[in-house]
C-alpha positions in Angstrom: 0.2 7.7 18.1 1.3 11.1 19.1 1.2 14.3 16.3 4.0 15.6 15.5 5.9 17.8 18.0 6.0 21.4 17.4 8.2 24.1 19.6 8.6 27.7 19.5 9.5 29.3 15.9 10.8 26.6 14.1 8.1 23.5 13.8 8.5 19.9 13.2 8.6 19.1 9.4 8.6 15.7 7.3 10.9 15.9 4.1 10.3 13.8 1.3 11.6 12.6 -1.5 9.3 11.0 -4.0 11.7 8.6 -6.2 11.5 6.7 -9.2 10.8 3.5 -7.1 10.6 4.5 -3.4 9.3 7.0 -1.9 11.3 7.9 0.9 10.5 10.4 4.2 11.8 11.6 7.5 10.4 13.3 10.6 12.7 16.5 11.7 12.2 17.4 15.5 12.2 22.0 15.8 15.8 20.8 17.0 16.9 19.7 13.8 16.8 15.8 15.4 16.0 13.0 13.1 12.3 11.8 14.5 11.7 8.9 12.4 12.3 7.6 8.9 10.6 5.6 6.5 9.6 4.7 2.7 7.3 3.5 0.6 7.2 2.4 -3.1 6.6 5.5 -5.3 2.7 4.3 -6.8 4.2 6.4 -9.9 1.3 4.2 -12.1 -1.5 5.4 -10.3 -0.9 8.8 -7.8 2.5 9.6 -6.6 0.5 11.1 -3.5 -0.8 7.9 -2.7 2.8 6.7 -2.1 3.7 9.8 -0.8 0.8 9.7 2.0 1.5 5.8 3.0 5.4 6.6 3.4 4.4 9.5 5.6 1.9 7.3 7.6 4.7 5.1 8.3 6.5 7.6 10.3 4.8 6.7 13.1 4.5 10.2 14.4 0.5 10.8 13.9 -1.4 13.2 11.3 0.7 15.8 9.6 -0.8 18.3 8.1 0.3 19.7 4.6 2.1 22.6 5.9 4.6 20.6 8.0 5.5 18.3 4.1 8.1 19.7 2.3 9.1 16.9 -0.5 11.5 16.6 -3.5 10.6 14.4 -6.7 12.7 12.6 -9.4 9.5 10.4 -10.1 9.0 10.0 -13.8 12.7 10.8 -15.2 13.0 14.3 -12.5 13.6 17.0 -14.6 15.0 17.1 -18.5 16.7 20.0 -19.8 17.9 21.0 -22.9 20.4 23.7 -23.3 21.2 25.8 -26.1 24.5 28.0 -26.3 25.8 30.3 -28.3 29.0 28.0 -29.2 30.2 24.7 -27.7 33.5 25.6 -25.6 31.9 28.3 -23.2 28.3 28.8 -23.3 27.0 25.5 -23.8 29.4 24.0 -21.4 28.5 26.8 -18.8 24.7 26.1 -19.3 25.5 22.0 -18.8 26.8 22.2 -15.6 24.5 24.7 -14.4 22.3 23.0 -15.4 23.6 19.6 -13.5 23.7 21.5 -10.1 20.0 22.7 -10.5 19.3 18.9 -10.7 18.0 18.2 -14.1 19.1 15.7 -16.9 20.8 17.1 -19.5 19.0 15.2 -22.3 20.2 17.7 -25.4 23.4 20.1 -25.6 22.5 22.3 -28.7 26.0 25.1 -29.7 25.7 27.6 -32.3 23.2 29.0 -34.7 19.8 26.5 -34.4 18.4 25.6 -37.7 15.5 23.3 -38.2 17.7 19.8 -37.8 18.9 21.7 -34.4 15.7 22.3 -33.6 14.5 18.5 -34.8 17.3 17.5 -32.2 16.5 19.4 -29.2 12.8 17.9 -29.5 13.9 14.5 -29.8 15.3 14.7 -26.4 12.1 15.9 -24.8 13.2 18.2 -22.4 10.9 19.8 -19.6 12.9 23.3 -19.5 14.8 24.9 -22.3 18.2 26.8 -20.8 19.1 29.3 -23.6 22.0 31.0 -22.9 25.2 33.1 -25.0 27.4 36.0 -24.3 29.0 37.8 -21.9 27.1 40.6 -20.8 27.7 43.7 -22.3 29.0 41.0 -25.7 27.5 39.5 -29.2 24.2 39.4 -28.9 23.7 37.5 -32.4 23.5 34.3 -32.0 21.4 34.4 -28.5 18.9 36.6 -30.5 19.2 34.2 -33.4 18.7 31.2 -31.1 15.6 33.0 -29.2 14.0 33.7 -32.5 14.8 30.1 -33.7 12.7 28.9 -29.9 10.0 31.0 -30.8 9.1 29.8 -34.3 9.5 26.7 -33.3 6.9 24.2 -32.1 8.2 23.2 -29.0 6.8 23.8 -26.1 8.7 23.7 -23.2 9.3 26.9 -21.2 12.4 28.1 -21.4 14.8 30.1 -19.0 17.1 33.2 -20.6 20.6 32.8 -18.8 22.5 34.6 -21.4 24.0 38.4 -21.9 22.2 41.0 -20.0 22.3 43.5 -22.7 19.9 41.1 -24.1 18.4 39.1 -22.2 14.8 40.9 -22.3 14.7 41.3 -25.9 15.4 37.0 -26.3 12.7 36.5 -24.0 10.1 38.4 -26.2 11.5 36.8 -29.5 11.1 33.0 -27.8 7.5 33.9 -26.3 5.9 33.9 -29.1 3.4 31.1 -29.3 2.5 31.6 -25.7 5.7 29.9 -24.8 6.7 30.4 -21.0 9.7 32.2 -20.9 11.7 33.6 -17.6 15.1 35.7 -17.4 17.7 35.1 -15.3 21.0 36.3 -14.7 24.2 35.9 -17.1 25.7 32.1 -16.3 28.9 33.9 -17.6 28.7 37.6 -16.7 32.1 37.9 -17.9 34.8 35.9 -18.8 36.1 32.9 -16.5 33.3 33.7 -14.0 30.7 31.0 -13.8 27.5 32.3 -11.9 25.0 29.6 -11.5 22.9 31.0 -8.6 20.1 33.1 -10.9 19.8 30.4 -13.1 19.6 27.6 -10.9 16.9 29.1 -8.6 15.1 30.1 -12.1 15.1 26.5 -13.1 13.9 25.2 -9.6 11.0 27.8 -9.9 10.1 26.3 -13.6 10.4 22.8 -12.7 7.5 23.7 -9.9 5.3 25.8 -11.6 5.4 23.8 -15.2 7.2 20.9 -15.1 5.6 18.8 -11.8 1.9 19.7 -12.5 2.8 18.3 -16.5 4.1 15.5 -16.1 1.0 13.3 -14.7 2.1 12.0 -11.3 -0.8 12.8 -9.9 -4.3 14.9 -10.3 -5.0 18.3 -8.5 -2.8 21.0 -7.2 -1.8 19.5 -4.4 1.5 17.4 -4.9 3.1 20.9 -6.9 2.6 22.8 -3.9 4.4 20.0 -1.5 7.5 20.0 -3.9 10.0 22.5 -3.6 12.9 21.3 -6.2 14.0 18.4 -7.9 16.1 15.7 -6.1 19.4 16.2 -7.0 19.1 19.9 -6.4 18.0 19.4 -2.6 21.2 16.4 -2.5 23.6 19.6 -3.8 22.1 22.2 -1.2 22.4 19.3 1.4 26.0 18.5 0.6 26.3 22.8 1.0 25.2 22.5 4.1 27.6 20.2 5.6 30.6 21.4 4.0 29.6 24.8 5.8 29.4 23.0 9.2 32.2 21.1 9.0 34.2 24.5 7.9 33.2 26.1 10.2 35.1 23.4 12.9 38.9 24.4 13.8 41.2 23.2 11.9 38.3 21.1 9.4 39.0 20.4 5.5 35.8 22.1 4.8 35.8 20.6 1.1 33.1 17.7 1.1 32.5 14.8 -1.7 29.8 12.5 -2.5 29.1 9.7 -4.3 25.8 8.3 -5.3 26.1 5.2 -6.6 22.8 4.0 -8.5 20.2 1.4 -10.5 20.9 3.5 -13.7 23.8 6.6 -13.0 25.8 7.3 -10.7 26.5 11.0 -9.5 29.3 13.0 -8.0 28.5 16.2 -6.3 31.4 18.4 -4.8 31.5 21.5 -2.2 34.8 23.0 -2.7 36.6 26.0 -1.7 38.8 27.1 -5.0 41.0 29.1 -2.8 42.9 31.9 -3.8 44.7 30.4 -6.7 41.5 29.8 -8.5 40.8 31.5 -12.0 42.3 32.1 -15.3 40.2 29.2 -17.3 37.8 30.2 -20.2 34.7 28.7 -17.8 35.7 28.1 -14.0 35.0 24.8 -12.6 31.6 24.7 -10.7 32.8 24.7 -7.2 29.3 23.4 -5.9 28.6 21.2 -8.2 27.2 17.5 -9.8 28.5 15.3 -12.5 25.7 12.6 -13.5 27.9 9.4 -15.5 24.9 7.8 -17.1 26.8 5.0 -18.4 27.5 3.7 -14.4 25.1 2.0 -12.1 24.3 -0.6 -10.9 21.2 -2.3 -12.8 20.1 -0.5 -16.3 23.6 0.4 -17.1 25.6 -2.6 -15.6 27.1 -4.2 -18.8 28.6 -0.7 -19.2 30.4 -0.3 -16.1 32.0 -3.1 -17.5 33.2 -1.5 -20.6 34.3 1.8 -19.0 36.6 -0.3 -15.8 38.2 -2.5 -18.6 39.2 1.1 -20.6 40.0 2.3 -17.4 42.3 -0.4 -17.2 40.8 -1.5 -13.3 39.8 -5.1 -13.6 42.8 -6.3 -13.0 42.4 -5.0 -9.6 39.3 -7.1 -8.9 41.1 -10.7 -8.4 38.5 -13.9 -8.5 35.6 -11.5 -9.2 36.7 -10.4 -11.9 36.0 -13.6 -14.3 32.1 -13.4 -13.8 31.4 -9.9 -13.1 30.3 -9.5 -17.2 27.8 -12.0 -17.0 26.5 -10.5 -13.4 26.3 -7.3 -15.1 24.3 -9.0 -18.0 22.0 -10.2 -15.3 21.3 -7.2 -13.9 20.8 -5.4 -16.8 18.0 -7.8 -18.0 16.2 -8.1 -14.4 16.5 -4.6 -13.2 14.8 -5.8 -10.2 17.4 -8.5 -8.8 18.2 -8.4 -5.5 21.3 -10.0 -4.5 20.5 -13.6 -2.7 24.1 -14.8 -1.3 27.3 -14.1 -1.0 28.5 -14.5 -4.5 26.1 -12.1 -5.7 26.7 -9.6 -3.0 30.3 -9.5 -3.7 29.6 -8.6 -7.3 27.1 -6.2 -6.5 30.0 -4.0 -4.5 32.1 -5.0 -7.1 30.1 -3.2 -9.8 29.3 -0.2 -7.1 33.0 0.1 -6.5 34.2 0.4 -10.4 31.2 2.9 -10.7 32.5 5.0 -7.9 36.4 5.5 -8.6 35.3 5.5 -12.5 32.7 8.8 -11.9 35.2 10.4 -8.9 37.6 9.9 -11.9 35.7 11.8 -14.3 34.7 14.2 -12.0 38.1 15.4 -10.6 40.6 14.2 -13.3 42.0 17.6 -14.8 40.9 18.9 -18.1 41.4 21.3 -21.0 37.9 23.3 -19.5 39.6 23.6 -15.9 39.8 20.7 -13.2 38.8 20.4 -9.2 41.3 20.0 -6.4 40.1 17.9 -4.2 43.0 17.3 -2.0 41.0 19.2 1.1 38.3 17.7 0.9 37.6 16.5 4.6 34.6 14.5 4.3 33.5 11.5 1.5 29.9 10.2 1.7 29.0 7.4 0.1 25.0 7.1 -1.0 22.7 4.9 -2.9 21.0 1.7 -2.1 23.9 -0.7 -2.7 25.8 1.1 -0.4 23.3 1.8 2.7 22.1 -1.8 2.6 25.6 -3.4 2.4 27.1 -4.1 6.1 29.6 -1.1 7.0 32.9 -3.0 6.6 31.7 -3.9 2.5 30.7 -0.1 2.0 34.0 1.2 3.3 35.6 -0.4 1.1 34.2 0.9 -1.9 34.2 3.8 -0.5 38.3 3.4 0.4 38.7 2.2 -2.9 38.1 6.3 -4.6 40.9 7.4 -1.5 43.2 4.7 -2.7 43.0 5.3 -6.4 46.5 6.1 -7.2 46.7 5.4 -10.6 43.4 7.6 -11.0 45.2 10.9 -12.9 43.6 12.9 -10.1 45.1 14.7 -6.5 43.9 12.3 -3.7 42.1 14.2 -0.5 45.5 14.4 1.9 42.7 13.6 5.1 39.2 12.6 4.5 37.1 10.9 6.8 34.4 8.5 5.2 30.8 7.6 6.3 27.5 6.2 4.1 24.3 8.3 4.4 22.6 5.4 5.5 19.4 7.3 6.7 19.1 9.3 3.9 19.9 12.8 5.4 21.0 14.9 2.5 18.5 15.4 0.7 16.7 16.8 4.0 19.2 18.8 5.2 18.8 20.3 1.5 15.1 20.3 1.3 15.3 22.1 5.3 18.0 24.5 3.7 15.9 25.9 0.7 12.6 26.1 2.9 14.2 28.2 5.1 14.9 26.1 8.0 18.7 26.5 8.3 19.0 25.9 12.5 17.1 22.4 11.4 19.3 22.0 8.5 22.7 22.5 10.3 21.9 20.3 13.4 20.6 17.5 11.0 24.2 18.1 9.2 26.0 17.7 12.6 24.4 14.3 13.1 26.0 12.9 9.6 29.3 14.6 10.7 29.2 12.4 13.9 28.3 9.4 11.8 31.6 10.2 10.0 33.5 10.7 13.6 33.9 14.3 13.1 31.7 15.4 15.8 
């Protein structure tokens, strides 16, 4: 086998992401071509590296050396966050979504002055990071000093990232240190008033979730799997989905707005690059115009039985025809046996079925217009469909889950007026993302040209 090719100032590379069940990788030529792909299960019970190191060896492409890895993890739940705001309208909805795009699992929303049950509550959910943010900067201080002084005496231990008013943003980080606690400030998520500014923060939480939150959470032993990761996955999918909405702007006459849809065993996600366009503004908290919705109560395996639920409130299984009479029992089934794979027809059919209710439901939720502000996606020019139901179904089946979210007209949401579709069937976005925040942009935008010809838009 050859090594890996290397030319002039930007090297080959392997990206990888290390997933709750596979471990997936992909060979990047110094051109930005896809080399080779593979995967791997993730050996989360023993060493994630081991999985790691046997998807990489499957490449093909000879030894690669550490310095040419650059990998993303969700392994062992990704990363949980907490987030504790100064009231519930603003602040606490400002630190959720920010939040969202930086990747992590919102597992506990705490709004207002914390007191011990507050406190009781933020530790049931376990969170790996602690977002504490309130005020605008230059605004009430109280309750993010109250709040920081509340972390502080408190026995939790999770490091926590200041996101709140500038004015005070220093003097909450002293107040929650105590106890040794790791504590890092970043900007204002709401510097002022209907300006949401998730940049500081979300590069502040990617920094935590390498330096604390990888090396605690036991994949694996020694320093060496911390230093390959560079974010969490769903941050890397979000600066991937970036990246191709900039190239496909950047084409004459291209809807630069691009939306995807990850359709999975447990959640499935939405993630959105939008251009607000100049009659954006005047909401308390702005829509996050690069940004992820997670709709934990739609996949395809763990949370089957209640993509069931949520189509029949939705008022959609009428739409399904003959599959609609056994899809609650399918679901059942695959809630109980996480691992079944679909062995005919029949159950194939119900497997899209599920993965198409779970799609227009979270596109739905996602776009559908709300007190806190909405997103246009009319110009959205590109629709990617991901997730495992989707890359292994044949293209003709995908499509049509995917034409199903263009075609939902009874939705309460603006339709893209011209979108092409395509299914990241080898796993490219989270790549392009990973190549993007490493500072491999050439590698990143050529990779990003490659799904945009698998769409037709080249």
């Amino acid at each position: 086998m050859s090594a890996l090719p290397s030319r002039g100032s930007a090297p080959a590379v392997v990206c990888v992401d290390v997933g709750s069940t596979f471990t997936k990788a992909a060979a990047i030529g110094p051109d930005g071509t896809l080399l080779a792909s593979a995967q791997h299960p993730t050996s989360v019970a023993t060493d994630v590296l081991e999985g790691l190191d046997a998807a990489v060896a499957a490449l093909g492409v000879g030894a690669v050396p550490d310095d040419a890895v650059v990998a993303c993890s969700s392994a062992g739940g990704g990363l949980r966050l907490a987030v504790v705001g100064q009231e519930r309208v603003i602040s606490a909805e400002a630190g959720r979504r920010v939040a969202l795009s930086a990747g992590a699992r919102v597992v506990a929303v705490s709004a207002g002055p914390l007191d011990d049950a507050g406190v009781a509550a933020l530790a049931d959910g376990r969170p790996d990071v602690l977002l504490l943010v309130g005020g605008t900067d230059g605004g009430d201080t109280e309750v993010l000093l109250h709040n920081a002084r509340a972390l502080g005496r408190s026995a939790l231990a999770a490091p926590v990232v200041v996101a709140g008013n500038a004015a005070a943003a220093e003097r909450a980080a002293r107040l929650a240190r105590r106890r040794g606690r790791a504590v890092h400030v970043a900007g204002n998520v709401i510097p002022r008033i209907g300006t949401l500014a998730p940049g500081a923060a979300r590069r502040t939480i990617r920094e935590v979730f390498i330096g604390h939150v990888i090396g605690g959470k036991g994949l694996s032993r020694g320093p060496r799997f911390p230093r390959l990761v560079a974010c969490a996955t769903p941050d890397a999918v979000l600066a991937g989905v970036e990246v191709v909405a900039e190239v496909l702007g950047a084409r004459p006459g291209s809807a630069g707005d691009v939306l995807v849809v990850d359709v999975g065993g447990a959640t499935t996600d939405v993630y959105s690059v939008l251009d607000p366009g100049e009659d954006a503004g005047g909401d308390v908290v702005e829509p996050l115009w690069h940004g992820r919705t997670v709709e934990g109560d739609l996949g395809m395996r763990w949370s089957a039985p209640d993509v069931v639920d949520a189509a029949e409130r939705e008022r959609l299984l009428v739409d399904l025809g003959p599959a609609a009479g056994p899809l609650a029992a399918a679901a059942e089934r695959r809630h109980d046996d996480v691992g079944l794979l679909p062995a005919d027809a029949q159950e194939r059919m119900l497997d899209l079925a599920l993965a198409r209710l779970s799609a227009v439901i979270a596109v739905r939720r996602h776009a559908r217009p709300a007190p806190d502000g909405g997103r246009d996606l009319t110009r959205v020019g590109l629709l990617v469909g991901s997730g495992g139901v989707l890359r292994h179904a044949d293209p003709t089946a995908a499509a049509s889950v995917l034409d199903a979210v263009l075609g939902d007209l009874a939705g309460g949401w603006r339709l893209p007026e011209r979108a092409a579709t395509t299914v990241d069937r080898h796993y490219l976005l989270a790549p392009i993302g990973l190549l993007s925040l490493t500072g491999r942009g050439q590698q990143a935008q050529a990779l990003a040209a490659r799904l945009l010809a698998e769409a037709g838009l080249s």
